[in-house]
C-alpha positions in Angstrom: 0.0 0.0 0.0 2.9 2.6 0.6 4.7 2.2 -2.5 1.3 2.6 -4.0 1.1 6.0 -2.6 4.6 6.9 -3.3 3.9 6.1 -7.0 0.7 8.9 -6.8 3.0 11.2 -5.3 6.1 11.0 -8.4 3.2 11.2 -11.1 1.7 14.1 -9.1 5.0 15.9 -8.6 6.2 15.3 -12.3 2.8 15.7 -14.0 2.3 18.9 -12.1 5.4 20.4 -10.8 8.6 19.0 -13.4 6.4 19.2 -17.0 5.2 22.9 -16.7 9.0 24.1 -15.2 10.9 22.7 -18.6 7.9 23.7 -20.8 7.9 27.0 -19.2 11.5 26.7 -19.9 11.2 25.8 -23.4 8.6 28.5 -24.5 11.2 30.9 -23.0 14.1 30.0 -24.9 11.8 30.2 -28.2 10.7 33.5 -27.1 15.0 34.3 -27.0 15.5 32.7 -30.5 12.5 34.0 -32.2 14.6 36.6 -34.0 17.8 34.8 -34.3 18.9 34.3 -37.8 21.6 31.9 -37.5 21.0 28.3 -39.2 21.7 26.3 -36.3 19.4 28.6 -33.7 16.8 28.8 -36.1 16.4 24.7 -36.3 16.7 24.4 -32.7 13.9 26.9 -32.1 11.5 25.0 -34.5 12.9 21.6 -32.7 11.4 23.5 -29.1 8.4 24.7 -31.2 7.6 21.0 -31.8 8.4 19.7 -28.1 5.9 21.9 -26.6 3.7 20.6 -29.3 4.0 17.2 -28.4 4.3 17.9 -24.7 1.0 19.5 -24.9 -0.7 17.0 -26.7 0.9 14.7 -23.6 -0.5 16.6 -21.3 -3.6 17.2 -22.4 -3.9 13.4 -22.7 -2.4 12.8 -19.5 -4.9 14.9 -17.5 -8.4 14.4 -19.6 -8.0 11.0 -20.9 
């Protein structure tokens, strides 16, 4: 029964504490490339643009379905 609990606690914690910190983090640093023109800054803002993407659909399932 305890590790049961435990288990409720780490999905809590890292469902509601861990995913919005780095997707906080994320939308910040696109925020800081949006007008970068270099190659290599440019692909890894559209590489963040489609984590948060995907981590949103993730959460979105994780907390209605």
């Amino acid at each position: 029964m305890g590790g049961e609990v435990l288990y409720q606690w780490f999905i809590s914690i890292s469902a509601f504490v861990i995913k919005p910190i780095y997707m906080v983090g994320s939308f910040v640093l696109v925020v800081l490339l949006r007008s970068q023109k270099s190659l290599d800054l440019t692909i890894f803002k559209w590489a963040l643009i489609f984590f948060l993407i995907g981590e949103a659909f993730c959460a979105i399932n994780y907390l209605f379905f």
